[in-house]
Each structure stands twice: as structure tokens, then as C-alpha cells.
N, C-alpha and C positions, 0 to 999 in steps of 0.2 A: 504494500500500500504506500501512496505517498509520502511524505513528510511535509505535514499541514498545521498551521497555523490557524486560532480560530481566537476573531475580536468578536468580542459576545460582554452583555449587560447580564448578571448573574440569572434574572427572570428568564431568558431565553440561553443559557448555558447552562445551570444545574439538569435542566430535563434532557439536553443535548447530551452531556456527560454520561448520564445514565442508561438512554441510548446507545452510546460509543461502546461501553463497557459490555453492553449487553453483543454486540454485533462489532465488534473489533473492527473497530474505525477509532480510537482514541486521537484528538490533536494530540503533535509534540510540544505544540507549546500554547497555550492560554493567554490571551490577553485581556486585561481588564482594568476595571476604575479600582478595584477594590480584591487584589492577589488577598487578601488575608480572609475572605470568605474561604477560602478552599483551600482542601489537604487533599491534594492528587500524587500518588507516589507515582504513579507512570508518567505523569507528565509535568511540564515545566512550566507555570503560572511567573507571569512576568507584569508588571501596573503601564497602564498604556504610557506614561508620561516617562518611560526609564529612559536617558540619555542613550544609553546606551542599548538599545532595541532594536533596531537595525541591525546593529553587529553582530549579536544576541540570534539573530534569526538566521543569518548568515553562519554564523560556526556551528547552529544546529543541524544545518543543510533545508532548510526548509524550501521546500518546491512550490506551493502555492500557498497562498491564503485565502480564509472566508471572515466576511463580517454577517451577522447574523444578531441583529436589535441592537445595532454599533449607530450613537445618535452623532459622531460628529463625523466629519468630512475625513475620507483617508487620501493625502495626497499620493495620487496615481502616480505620479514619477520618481518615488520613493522607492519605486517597486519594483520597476521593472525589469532587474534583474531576478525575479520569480524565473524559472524555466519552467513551470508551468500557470502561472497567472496568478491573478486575483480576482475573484471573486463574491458575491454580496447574494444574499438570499434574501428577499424582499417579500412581506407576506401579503401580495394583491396580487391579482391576475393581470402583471404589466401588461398595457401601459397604463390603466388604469391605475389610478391610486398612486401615484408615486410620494415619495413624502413620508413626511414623520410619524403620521396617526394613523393607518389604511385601517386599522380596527374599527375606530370611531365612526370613521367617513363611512365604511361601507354599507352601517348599521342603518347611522344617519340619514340615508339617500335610501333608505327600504330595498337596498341591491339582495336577489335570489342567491347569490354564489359570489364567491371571491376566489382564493389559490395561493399558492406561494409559487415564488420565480426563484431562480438561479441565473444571474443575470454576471457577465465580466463590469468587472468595475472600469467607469469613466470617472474624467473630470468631473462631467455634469449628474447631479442627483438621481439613482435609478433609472437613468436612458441607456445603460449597454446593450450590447446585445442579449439575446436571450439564451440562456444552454439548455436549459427543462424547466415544465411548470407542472403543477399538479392543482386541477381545478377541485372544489369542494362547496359544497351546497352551506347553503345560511341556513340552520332552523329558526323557526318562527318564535321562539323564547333564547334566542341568542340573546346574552349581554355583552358588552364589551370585553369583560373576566370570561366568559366561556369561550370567545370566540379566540379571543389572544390566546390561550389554551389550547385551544383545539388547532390552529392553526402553526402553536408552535411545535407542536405534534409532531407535523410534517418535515418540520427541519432537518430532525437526525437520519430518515428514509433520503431524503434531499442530496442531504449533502454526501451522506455514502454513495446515494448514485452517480453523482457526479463527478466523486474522485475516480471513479468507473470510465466515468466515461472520458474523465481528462487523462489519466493515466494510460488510457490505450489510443488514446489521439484518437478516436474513432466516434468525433462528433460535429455538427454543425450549428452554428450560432448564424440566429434570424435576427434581424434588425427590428427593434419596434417599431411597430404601427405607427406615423404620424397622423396629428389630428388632434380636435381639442377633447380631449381624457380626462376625469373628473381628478381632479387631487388633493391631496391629504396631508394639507398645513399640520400644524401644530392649534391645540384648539382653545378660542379664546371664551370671554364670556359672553362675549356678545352673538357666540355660536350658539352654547349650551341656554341662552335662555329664552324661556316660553314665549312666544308672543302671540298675538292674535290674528294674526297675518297667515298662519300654519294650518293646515288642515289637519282634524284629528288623530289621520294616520303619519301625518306627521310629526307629531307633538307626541305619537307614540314609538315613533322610530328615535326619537332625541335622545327621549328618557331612556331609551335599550341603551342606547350606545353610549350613555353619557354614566350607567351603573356598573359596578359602584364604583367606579374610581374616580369620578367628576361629579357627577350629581347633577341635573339639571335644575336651572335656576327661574323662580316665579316671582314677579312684583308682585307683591298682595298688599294693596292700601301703602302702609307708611313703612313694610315689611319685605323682606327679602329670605325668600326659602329657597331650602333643598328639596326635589324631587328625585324620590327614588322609585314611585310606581306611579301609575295610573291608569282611572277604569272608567267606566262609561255608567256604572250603575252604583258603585259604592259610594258612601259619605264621605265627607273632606272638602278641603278647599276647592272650589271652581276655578277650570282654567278653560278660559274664553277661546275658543278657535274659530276658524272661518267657517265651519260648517255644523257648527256647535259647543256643545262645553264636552271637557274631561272634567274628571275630578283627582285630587292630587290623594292618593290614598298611602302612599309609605315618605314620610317627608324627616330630614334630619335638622332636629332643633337642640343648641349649645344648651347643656348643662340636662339634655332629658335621654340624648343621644336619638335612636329611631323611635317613632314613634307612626302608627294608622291615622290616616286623615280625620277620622270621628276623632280620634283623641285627641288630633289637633284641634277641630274645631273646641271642641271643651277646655282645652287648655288657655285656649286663645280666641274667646269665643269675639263674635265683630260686633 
């Protein structure tokens, strides 16, 4: 097998790792914000910022690298003496989705399916070409948390195939589709919150994709809530839409933690 480097954010590298272990594909070396999460005797964990990392990867013999939920930019001409490349696994069905959230966004926009890529790393953000993709279905109780989960799933099948397919030279990289492709900023507040401009089934695509790691956000009078659920028949605060009301029925309020929309209302009644 190659000798491969993997930059990975601990959420999407402990279940990678696990993976490896399980299907002998192990990185030889680890990259990260924070080496002192992890005691891996096979391999070599090194903190993304070491002066000396480069060289480090170099007297390892490393042959290619992948980034894998890696948030900052890797300068491509650092690299290129890889003799087998670099690499980035991206969890959208490029080209769609490029960007730092594809979780959120896909939710967001009530998309049926998303995918992860395996894409050679460029300059520019998620535009390489493509090596493999692997599409997968959205279910209709998708949150954010499940979806990020299930989709990191696919990483460690991903990337074993790939060192497959890069290690025997016996593959072909497509160009992405150009064309305007929805994308996946980073997500502000002015994303996550309700308004009344939204049609219901989209004020319930927000709240999926916005749970729990954001919370969607409600003006209620002189007040500012978290939403974590909503229904179309239970009690709780009213959220006004273009085609009717939701009601905000799991909301997170300081010093009560979560709390059901009836017990907010009683809590806080108007």
C-alpha cells in the first residue's frame, strides 16, 4: 500500500482511524490541530503548524496525501513533489456544494441525495478534478449530526479505494461540470434564522440542518430563541411563514437548557 498522509479534524479522523485499523489502510502519518488527542502506535501524528513538516513527510517517504474535514487552504505547490499527488475528499456530490458547510446546505435546500468526492487538490477550493464519488440518499429525519455521520462513513471505503486506484495508475480524473452549482459558505445568522418570507417546508429544512449544532434562530417580540424542532400541530411559539404558521416545539432557553414549546409558552407566557 502507499505511504499516505492524512490532514483530518479529529470528528472526521477518529472514525477514519478505526476504519484503517479494521481494513489495513493505516496513514503513516497524521496531521492535525491537536496530535495530543491521539495514541496511535502505528503511526506518526504530527500538529499541522510543525516547522518542520515538510521535511517530516519527506524522510517518511510519503507518496501522496489526503485532507479529509481539513478547514484551511493547503498550499498546492508545497506538494508537488508527492509522486503520487494530493488529494481532498469532499462530502457533496461535486460540483455541487463546494465549500465549508455541504452538511448544512444540503439539508437546507431540501436536496434528495448528496455523496462524497475524491477530488486532486487545486489552488482553487474543491474545483479539481474528480477521481470517485459515491452518491447517497438524504433521509427525511436527516439532521445535520446524522448526516455529517453518515457521510463521514464513507471516507475510510473512499479513501482505500483510491489509494487503489492511485497506486496502480489505473484511473481517470473528469473535470467538473461548469455552471452555477449551489455552494456551501460557512453559515451565518442571518442564514439560520426564521423568517416569514420561507415557506413551511422550508423553515423545516432550516431547523434539520441547523440541529443541533446551530440551532435555528426566531425573533419572538423583544426575544431571540433557539429552535431545535418544529411541527405543524403541537403547542409552542408561532413561526409565521409564507404559507402558514409552524410552531417552534423543542427550543433552547439559558439557565433551563431544552425545553417543549408548551413549556415555553408557560415559562414565558406573552
Amino acid at each position: 500500500m502507499l505511504k499516505f498522509a492524512l490532514f483530518s479534524l479529529a470528528e472526521a479522523a477518529i472514525p477514519f482511524l478505526k476504519y484503517a485499523k479494521a481494513n489495513d489502510c493505516l496513514p503513516t502519518i497524521l496531521v492535525s490541530p491537536h496530535p495530543q488527542m491521539y495514541n496511535e502506535e502505528k503511526i506518526i501524528v504530527l500538529h499541522k503548524d510543525d516547522p518542520q513538516l515538510i521535511q517530516k513527510l519527506k524522510d517518511a517517504g510519503i507518496e501522496c496525501l489526503f485532507t479529509c474535514s481539513w478547514k484551511e487552504k493547503i498550499k498546492v505547490d508545497q506538494y508537488e513533489w508527492l509522486p503520487k499527488g494530493a488529494w481532498n475528499v469532499h462530502s457533496s456530490f461535486l460540483p455541487k456544494y463546494r465549500g465549508a458547510n455541504p452538511y448544512f446546505w444540503v439539508l437546507a435546500h431540501g436536496e434528495s441525495e448528496t455523496g462524497v468526492t475524491v477530488h486532486q487538490l487545486t489552488p482553487e477550493f474543491d474545483e479539481g478534478p474528480i477521481l470517485l464519488q459515491t452518491k447517497v440518499k438524504i433521509e427525511a429525519d436527516d439532521t445535520i449530526e446524522s448526516l455529517f455521520h453518515h457521510l463521514t462513513a464513507l471516507d475510510g471505503p473512499a479513501i482505500k479505494k483510491s489509494l487503489s486506484l492511485i497506486e496502480r495508475g489505473k484511473y481517470k480524473l473528469t473535470p467538473q461540470k461548469e455552471g452555477p452549482h449551489p455552494k456551501a459558505p460557512l453559515v451565518s445568522n442571518d442564514v439560520l434564522t426564521l423568517k416569514p418570507s420561507l415557506t413551511k417546508a422550508q423553515a423545516k429544512n432550516l431547523v434539520r440542518a441547523a440541529n443541533p449544532y446551530f440551532g435555528s434562530i426566531l425573533n419572538l417580540n423583544d426575544k431571540t430563541i433557539e429552535v431545535f424542532g418544529v411541527s405543524e400541530s403541537e403547542d409552542g411559539p408561532s413561526i409565521p411563514c409564507q404559507d402558514g404558521e409552524l410552531k417552534a416545539t423543542l427550543i433552547k432557553v439559558p439557565k433551563y437548557g431544552y425545553v417543549t414549546g408548551k413549556d415555553y409558552l408557560r415559562l414565558f407566557p406573552t
